[in-house]
N, C-alpha and C positions, 0 to 999 in steps of 0.2 A: 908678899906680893899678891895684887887680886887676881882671880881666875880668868883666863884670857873667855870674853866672849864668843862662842863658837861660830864659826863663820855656815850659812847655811841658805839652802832655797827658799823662797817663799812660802811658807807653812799657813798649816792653819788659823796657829798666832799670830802667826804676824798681818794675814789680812783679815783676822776680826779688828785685830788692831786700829787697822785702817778704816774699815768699816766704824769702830767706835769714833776713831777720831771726825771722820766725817760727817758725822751725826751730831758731833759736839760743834766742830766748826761752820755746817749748814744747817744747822736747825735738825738735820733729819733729812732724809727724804727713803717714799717708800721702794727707789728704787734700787737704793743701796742694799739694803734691807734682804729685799729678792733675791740680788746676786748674791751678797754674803749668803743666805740661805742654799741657793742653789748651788755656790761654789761649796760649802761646807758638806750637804749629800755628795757630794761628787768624790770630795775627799776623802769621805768615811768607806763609798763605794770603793775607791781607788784601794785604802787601806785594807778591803778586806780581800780584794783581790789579792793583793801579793801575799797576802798569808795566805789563801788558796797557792797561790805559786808556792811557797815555803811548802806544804803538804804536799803539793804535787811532785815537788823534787824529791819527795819519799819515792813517788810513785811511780815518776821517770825512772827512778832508777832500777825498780822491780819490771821495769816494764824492759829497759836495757839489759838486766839481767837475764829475762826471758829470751831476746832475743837473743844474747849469746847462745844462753842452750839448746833456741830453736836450732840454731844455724850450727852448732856441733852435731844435732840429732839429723839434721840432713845432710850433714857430710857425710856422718856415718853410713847413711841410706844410699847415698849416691857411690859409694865406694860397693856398697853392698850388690845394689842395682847392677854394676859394673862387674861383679864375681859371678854372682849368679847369672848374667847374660854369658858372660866365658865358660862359664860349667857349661850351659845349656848348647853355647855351639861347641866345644867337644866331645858331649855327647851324642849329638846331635852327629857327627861326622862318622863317631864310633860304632852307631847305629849302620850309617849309611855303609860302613866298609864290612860290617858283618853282615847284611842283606850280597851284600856285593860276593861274601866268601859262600855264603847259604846256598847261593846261586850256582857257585863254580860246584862246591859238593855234590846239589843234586845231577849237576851235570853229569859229572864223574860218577855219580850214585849209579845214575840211568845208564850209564856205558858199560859200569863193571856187574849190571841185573841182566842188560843183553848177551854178556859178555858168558854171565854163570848160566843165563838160559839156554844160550845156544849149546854152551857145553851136557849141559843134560842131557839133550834129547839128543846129543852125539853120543852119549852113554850107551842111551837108548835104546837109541837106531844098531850101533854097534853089538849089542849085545858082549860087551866088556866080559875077559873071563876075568876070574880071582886068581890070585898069588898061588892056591893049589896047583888049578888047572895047569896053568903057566910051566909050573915044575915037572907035571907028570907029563905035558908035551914038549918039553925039551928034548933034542937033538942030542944032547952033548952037553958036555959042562958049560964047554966056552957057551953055547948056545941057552944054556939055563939064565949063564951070568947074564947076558946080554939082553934075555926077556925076562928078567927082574929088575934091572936097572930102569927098562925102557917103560915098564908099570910104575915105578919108583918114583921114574920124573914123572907123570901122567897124575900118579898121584897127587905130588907134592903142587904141581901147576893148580889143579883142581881144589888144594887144600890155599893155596895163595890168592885163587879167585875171588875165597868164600871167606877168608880172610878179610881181604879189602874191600868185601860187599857190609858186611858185616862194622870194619870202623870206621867206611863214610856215612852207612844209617847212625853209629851211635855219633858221631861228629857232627849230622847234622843237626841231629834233637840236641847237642849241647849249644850249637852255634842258636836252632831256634826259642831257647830258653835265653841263653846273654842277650838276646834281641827284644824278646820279651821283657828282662831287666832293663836293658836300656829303653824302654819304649816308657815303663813305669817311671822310671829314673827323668827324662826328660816331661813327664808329666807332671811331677815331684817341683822340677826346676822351673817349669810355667807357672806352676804355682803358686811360688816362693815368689817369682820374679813379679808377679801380679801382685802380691801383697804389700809386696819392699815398694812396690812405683805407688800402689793406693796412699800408703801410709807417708814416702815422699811427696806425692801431692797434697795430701791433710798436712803434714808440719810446714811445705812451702805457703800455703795458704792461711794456717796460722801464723806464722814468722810474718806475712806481709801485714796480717791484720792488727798486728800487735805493734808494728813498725807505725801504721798508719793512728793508732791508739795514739805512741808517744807523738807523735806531731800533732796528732789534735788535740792536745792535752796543752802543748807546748801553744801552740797557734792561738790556742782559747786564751791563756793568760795574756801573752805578749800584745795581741791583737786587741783587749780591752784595757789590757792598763797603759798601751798607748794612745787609744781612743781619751780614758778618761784625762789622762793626762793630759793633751789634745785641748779637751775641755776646760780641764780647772785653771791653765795657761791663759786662753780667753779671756773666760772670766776676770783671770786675776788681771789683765790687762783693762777691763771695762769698771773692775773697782780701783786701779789706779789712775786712771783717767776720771774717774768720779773727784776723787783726791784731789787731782789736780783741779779741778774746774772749783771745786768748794774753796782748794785754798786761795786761787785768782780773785775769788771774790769775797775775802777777809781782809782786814786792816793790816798794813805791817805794821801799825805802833804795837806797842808792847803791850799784853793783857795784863789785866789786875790779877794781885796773889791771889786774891778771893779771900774768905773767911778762915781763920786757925782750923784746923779739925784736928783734934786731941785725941790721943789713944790711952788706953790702959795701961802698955810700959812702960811711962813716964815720957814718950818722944812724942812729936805731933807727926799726921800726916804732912811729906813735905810736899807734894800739889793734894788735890781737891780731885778723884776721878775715882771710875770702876779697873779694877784688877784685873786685867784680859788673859794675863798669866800668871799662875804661882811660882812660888819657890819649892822646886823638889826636882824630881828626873824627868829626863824629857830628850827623846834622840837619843837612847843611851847614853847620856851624859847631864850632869846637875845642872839645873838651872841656877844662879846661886844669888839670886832674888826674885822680886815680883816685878812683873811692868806695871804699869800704871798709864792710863790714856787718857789723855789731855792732850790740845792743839797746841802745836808749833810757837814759842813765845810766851810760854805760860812760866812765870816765875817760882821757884824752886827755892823754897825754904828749908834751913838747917832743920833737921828732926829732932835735934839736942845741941845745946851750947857746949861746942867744943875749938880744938885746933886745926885749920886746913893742914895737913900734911901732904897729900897730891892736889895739883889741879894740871894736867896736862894730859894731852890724846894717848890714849893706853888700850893700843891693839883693837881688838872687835867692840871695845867700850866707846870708841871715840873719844870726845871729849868726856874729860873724866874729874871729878872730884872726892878726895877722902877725908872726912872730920874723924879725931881722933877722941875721943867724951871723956877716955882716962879709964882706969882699971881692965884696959884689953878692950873696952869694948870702940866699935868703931861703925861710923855708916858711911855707903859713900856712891854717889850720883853720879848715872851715865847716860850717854849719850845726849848731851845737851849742844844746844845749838854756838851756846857763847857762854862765859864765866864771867861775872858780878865781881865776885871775889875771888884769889888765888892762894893767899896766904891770912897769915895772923888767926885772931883769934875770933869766934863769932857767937850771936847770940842764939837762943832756940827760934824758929821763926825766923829770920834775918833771913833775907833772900841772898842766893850763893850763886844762880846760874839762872840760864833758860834752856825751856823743853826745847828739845831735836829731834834731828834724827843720824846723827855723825855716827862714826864705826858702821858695824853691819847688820843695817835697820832694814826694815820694808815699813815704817810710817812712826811718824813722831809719837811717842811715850817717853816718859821717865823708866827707864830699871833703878829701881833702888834697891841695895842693899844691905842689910845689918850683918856685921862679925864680932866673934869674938876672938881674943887674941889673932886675927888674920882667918880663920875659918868661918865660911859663911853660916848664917843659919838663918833660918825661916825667921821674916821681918815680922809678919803678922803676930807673933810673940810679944812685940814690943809696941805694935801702931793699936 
């Protein structure tokens, strides 16, 4: 079964195509000429762009991947930002409640300094005897006991003054040392908190300029390969109106076969034209003959004396015809406009059909092609 013809947009084959046929069927003209030329730049333009987009979807994607990491590395910052601003106000408070107890200390410091001074110069003043004196001017026992005790307390008061003078000074110097830490400590934390916000605002500012990369990266393809598109659409509309104006003013009788042209593998050429397309890949898929251009009506000679085996419409081929020459080999003629012949047997040369443009053409040519057992291969082998 032959390979269905691929159904497709207007390419660039297909309207040089046009453009050849044009020039066959108008003489020429230079203005065809032009637009095929300028529609053809525009296309090669257009093709290299999307392979610029192919490369660039490498690069979108590195550029997307940036931006994920940016925007982990500023989460991280912003959680950061957010700890070290709570350190810094609990310190910050811990400071303020230590200043607050430093205060109450020296308060207490300065009452219990009046408190020892006074008592001094009551000392003083008094001329205090000692624990001897005390015993040798007792009265009496009971009276010994009584002026020992009442030295005892006098002492002990005096020993409790200098006591509590003694661990509000050292209390205070520990409290203005924590205060000192903390004063360093929230120094520490401004610092931190300034570097976490610098380095947040550098990766904010990178993340947006890299965001702004992939869309202009993206904008740049999108934006010219639908400009050129844009363009080659035009075009391709001003050489199909050329088409049409050259065909309006051609004969509709039927052209002559023209002259045999004989090839080396024993077939003839079956029309008379230039090759617009080969036989090989193209669109990711085989081409699985050559066109040939010639206008609309051109008669279509057997390439080798053989058997019709098809002649009916067969998918993206159109009308379609297939001679069978025997030992596998086989050729067979598409998109033709009308069939000559359907069946029996024919001669080399014997005309079979006329050029078209039925199935899925953008301008009258023959596709021909040669197979072997059913598998295509390059005709130019044979013509």
């Amino acid at each position: 079964m032959p390979d269905r013809e691929p159904t497709r947009t207007p390419s660039r084959r297909a309207l040089a195509l046009g453009v050849a046929l044009l020039l066959a069927a108008a003489g020429g003209t230079a203005l065809a000429q032009d637009l095929e030329s300028e529609r053809a730049a525009k296309q090669t333009e257009l093709e290299e762009v999307k392979e610029r987009g192919d490369v660039l979807s490498t690069e979108i994607s590195r550029y997307s991947d940036k931006i994920s990491q940016l925007a982990g590395e500023v989460a991280v910052l912003r959680a950061r930002e957010a700890e070290v601003a709570q350190q810094l106000r609990e310190t910050e408070a811990r400071l303020e409640a230590e200043k607050q107890n430093l205060a109450e200390l020296r308060d207490k410091l300065d009452r219990s300094l009046g408190i020892l001074a006074d008592r001094l110069v009551d000392i003083y003043k008094s001329d205090q005897p000692d624990a001897l004196t005390v015993i040798l001017e007792a009265e009496g026992f009971d009276d010994l006991v009584s002026r020992y005790d009442y030295l005892t307390r006098i002492q002990d008061q005096d020993a409790a003054i200098v006591a509590r003078v003694r661990f509000l000074r050292d209390e205070s110097r520990r409290t203005v040392e924590r205060i000192r830490i903390a004063k360093q400590e929230i120094e520490a934390k401004q610092a931190e908190l300034e570097r976490t916000r610098q380095q947040l605002e550098a990766r904010e500012a990178e993340l947006d300029a890299v965001r702004d990369q992939k869309a202009a990266a993206l904008d740049q393809v999108e934006t010219t390969a639908k400009r050129l598109e844009g363009d080659i659409s035009d075009l391709s509309d001003q050489i199909q109106a050329q088409l049409a104006e050259a065909a309006s003013t051609t004969s509709t009788d039927p052209l002559p076969a023209g002259p045999i042209q004989g090839g080396s593998g024993g077939m003839i050429w079956p029309v008379n034209g230039p090759v617009v397309s080969p036989f090989g890949m193209r669109w990711g898929r085989l081409h699985a003959g050559i066109d040939i251009a010639v206008p609309a009506g051109t008669p279509i000679r057997a390439a080798k004396s053989g058997s019709i085996v098809l002649a009916a419409p067969t998918s993206g081929y159109g009308n379609y015809t297939c001679i069978d020459h025997g030992g596998g080999l086989s050729t067979c003629y598409a998109h033709q406009s009308s069939y000559r012949l359907t069946s029996g047997s024919v001669s080399q040369g014997e005309v079979i059909g006329y050029v078209g443009c039925t199935g899925h053409c953008y301008g009258d040519h023959l596709h021909f092609e040669v197979r072997i057992n059913g598998s295509p291969v390059d005709p130019m082998g044979y013509l």
